[in-house]
C-alpha positions as MATLAB code, in Angstrom:
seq = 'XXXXXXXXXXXXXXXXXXXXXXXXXXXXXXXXXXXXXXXXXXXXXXXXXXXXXXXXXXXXXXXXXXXXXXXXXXXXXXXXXXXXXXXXXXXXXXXXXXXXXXXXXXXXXXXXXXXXXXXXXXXXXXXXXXXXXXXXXXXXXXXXXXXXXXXXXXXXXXXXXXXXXXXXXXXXXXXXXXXXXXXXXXXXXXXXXXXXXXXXXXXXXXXXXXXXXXXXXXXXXXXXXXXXXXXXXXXXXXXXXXXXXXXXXXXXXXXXXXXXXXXXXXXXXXXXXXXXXXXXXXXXXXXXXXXXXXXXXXXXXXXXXXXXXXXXXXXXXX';
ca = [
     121.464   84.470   17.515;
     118.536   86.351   18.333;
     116.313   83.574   19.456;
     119.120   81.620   21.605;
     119.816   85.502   23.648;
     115.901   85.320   23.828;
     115.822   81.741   25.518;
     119.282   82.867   27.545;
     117.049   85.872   28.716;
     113.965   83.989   29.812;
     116.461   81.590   31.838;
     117.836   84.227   33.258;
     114.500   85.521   34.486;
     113.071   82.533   35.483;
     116.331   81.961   37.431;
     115.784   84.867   39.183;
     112.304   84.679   39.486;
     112.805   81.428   41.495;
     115.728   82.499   43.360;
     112.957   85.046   44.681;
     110.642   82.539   45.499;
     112.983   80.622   47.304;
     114.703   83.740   49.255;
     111.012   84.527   50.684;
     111.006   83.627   54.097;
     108.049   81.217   55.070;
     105.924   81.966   57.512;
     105.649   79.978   61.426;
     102.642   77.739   62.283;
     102.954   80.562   65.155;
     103.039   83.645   62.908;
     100.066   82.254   60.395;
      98.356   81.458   64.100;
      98.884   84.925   65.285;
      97.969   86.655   62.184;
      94.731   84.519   62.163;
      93.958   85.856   66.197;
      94.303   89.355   65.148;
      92.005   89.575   62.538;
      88.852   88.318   65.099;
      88.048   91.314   66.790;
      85.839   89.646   69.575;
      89.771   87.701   70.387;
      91.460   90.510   70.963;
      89.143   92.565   72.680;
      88.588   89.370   75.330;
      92.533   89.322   75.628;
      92.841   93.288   76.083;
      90.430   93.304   78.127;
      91.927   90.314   80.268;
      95.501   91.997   80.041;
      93.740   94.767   81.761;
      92.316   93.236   84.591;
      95.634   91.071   84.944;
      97.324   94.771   85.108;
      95.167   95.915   87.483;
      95.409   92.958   89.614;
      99.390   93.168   89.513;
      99.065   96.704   90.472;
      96.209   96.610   92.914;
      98.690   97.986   95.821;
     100.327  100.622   94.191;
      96.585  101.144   92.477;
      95.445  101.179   96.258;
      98.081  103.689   97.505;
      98.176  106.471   95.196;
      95.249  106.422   93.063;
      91.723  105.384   94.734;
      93.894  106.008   98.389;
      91.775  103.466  100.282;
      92.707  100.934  102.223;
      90.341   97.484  100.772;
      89.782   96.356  104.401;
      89.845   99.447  106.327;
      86.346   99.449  108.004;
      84.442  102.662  108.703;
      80.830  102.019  109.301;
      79.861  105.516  109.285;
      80.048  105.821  105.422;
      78.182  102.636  104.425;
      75.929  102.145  101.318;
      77.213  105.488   99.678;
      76.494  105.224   96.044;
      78.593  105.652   93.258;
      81.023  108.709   92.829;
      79.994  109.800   96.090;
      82.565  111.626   97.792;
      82.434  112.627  101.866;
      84.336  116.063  101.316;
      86.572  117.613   98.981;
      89.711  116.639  100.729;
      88.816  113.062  100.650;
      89.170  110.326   97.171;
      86.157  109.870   95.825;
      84.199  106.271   96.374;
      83.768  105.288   92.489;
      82.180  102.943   92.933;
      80.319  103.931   96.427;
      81.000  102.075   99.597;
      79.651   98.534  100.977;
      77.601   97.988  104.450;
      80.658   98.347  106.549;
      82.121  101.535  105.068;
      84.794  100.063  102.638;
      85.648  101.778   99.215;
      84.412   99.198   96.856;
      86.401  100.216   93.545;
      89.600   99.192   96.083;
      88.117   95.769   96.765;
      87.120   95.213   93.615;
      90.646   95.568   92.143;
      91.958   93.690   95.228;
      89.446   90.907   94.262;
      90.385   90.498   91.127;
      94.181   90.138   92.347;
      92.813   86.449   94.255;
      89.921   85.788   91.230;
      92.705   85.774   88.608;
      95.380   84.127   90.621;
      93.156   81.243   92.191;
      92.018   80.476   88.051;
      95.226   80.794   86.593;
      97.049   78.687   89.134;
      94.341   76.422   88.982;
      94.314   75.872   85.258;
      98.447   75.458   85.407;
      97.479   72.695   88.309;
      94.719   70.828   85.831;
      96.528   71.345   82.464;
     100.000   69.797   84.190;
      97.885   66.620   86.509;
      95.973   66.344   83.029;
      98.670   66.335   80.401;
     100.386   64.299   82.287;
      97.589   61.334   82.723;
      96.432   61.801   79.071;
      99.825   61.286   77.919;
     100.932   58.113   79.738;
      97.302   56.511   79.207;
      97.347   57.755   74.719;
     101.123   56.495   74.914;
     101.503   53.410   76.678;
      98.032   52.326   75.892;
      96.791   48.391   77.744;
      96.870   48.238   81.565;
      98.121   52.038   81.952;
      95.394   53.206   79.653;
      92.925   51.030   81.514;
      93.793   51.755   84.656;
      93.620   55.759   84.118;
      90.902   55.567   82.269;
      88.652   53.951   84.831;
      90.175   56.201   87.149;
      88.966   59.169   85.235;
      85.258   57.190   84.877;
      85.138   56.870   88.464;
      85.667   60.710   89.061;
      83.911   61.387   86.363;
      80.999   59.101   87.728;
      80.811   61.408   91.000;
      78.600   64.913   90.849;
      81.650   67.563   90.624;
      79.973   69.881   92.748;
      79.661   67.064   95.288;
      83.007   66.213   95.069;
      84.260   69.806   95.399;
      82.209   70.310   98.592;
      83.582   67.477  100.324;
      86.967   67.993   99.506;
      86.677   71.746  100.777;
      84.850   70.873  103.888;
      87.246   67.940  104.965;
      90.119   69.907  104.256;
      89.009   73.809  104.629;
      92.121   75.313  102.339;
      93.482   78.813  102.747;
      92.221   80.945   99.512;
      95.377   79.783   97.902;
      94.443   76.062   98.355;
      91.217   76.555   96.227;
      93.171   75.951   93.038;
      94.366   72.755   94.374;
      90.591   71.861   95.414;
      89.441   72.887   92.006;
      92.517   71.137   89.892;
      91.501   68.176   92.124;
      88.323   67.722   90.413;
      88.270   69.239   86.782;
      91.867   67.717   85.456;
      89.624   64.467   83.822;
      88.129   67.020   81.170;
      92.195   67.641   80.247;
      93.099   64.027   80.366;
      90.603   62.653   78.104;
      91.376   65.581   75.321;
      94.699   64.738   75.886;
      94.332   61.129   75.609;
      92.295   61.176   72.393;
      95.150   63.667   70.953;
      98.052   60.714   71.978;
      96.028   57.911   70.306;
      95.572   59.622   66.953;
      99.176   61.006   66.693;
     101.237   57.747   67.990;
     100.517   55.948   64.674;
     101.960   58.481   62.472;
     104.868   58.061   60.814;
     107.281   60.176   62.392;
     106.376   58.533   66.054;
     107.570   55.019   64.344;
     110.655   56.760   62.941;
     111.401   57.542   66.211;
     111.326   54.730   67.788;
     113.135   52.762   64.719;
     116.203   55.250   65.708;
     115.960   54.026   69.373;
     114.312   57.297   70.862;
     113.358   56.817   74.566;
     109.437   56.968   75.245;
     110.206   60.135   77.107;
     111.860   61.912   74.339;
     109.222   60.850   71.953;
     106.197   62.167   74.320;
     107.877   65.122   75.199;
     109.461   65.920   71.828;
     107.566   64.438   69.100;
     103.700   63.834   70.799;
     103.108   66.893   72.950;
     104.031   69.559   70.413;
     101.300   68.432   67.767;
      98.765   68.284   70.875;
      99.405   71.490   72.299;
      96.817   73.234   70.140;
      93.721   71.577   72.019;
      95.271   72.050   75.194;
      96.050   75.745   75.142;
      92.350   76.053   74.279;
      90.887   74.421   76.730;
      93.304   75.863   79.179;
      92.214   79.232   78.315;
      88.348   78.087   78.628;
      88.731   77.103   81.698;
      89.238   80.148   83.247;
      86.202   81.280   83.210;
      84.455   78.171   84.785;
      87.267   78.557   87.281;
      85.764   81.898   88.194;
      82.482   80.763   88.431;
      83.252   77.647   90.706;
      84.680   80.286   93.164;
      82.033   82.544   93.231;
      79.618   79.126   94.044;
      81.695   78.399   96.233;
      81.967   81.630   97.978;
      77.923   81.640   97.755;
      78.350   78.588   99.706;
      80.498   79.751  102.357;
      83.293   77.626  101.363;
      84.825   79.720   99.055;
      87.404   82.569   99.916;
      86.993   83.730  103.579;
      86.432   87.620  104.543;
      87.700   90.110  104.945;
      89.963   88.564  102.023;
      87.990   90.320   99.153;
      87.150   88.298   95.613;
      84.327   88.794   93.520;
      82.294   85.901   94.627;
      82.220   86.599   98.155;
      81.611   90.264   96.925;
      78.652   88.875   95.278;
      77.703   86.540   98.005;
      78.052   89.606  100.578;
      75.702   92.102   98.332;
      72.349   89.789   98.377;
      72.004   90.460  102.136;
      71.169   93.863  100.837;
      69.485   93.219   97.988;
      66.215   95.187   99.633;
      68.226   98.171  100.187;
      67.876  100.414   97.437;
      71.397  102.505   98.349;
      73.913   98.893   97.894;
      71.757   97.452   94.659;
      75.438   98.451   93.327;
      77.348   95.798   95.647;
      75.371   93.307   93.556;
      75.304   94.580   90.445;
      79.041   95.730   90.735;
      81.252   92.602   91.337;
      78.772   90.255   88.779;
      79.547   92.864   85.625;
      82.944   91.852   86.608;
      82.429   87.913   86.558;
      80.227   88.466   83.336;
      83.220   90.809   81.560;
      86.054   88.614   82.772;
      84.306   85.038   81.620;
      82.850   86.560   78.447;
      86.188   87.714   77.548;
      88.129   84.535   78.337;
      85.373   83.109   76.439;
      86.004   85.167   72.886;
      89.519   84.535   73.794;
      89.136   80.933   73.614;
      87.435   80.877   70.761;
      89.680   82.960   68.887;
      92.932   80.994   70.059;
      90.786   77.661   69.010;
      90.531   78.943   65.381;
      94.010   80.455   65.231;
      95.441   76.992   66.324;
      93.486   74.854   64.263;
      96.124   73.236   61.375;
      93.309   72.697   58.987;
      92.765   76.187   58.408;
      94.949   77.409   55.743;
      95.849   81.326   54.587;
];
């Protein structure tokens, strides 16, 4: 008797000890990904410090109104080249970061500038990742004449110098600030397309793609719903990675003159404006100013990148 209410009470415990088990609730691929993110520090500081400067951005009129109280293109040539903090009188806000050669508070136009920096990468990055995706997808899918024929497309493009090709787009077709993302999309979606493609050819073969299409799926359904999801990783993180070069193609392009037009401030034709007065010991800031910016903003996109592109990776387990 003793030994079969022994064996009844070892059931019993295993039987609750794998009831446990199976009550625990298991973890998302997007909570194990997020609790992977968090624990690289470099990550999260590039995406607090890139929810900052998308805060500020959002904010830059109310910012403009009631805090610095200057108006970004509001010209007053009387006050120009003040340095930092400087401050006419103590009615007046204080120029953080000084004033530029025709008299404008610079901390205003910097805020301002990252309102068009930001919005001319991320709406350029939503422009490549979509014209990319999209490519990569039908080329990896269909595969034959459709891969062939996007594929040499891509070589083609990809055969031209992209700086080349983004100067004569801008100068045939001189775009409003806006219309720089489209310029930009229009010649950095191949890098997108070919990830994307290599994703499609490796995942198509895999079981669940066949068992798919031995149910009668449409090709749509199985790109959209079966493909695409597996991909997304690579994507995301290139996405994110290309912010930065986004940022830096706009500030060339503002060195150029082809970038955003004054008196529409962004950080590259900030930059571009300050080496006029580079000799000037008084506006060494306008230089310095606007490229800690474009060095904190691509550095942090940068450690964001990187972070999201170990968080995503499926091969890395808890």
């Amino acid at each position: 008797m003793a030994t079969q209410s022994t064996l009844a009470a070892f059931s019993d415990g295993l039987t609750d000890i794998f009831a446990a088990e199976a009550s625990k609730k298991t973890a998302s691929l997007l909570e194990l990904a997020w609790r992977r993110f968090k624990r690289d520090k470099l990550a999260m500081a590039g995406a607090g410090v890139l929810v900052v400067l998308t805060a500020l951005a959002i904010l830059a009129t109310p910012i403009s109104d009631y805090l610095t109280r200057y108006d970004p293109n509001k010209v007053n040539p009387l006050f120009a080249y003040k340095p930092i903090g400087w401050q006419r009188n103590p009615e007046v806000p204080i120029n953080w970061f000084g004033t530029d050669d025709l008299g404008r508070d610079v901390l205003t136009r910097i805020i301002f500038g990252a309102q068009v920096s930001l919005f001319i990468s991320f709406l350029t990055v939503c422009f490549t990742v979509s014209i990319g995706t999209v490519s990569g997808a039908l080329a990896g899918f269909f595969g034959g004449w459709v891969d062939t024929l996007i594929s040499r497309f891509i070589d083609i493009l990809l055969s031209v110098p992209g700086l080349f090709l983004l100067l004569l787009v801008s100068i045939v077709f001189r775009p409003p600030w806006w219309g720089l993302a489209f310029v930009i999309a229009s010649v950095s979606w191949m890098g997108v397309a070919r990830l994307v493609r290599g994703e499609f050819l490796g995942i198509r073969a895999r079981d669940y793609v066949d068992a798919a299409r031995v149910v009668g799926a449409p090709n749509m359904r199985i790109i959209f719903r079966h493909i695409l999801p597996n991909a997304i990783s690579p994507i995301i993180v290139a996405a994110s990675l290309q912010i930065g070069g986004v940022i830096l193609t706009e500030t060339a392009l503002s060195f150029l003159g082809l970038g955003v037009q004054p008196p529409t401030p962004s950080w590259g034709n900030m930059l571009t404006n300050a080496q006029r007065f580079i000799d000037i010991e008084s506006a060494r800031g306008l230089l310095f100013i606007p490229g800690t910016f474009i060095f904190i903003t691509v550095l942090a996109v940068n450690f964001m990148g990187n972070g999201l592109r170990d968080a995503l990776d499926p091969r890395l387990k808890e």
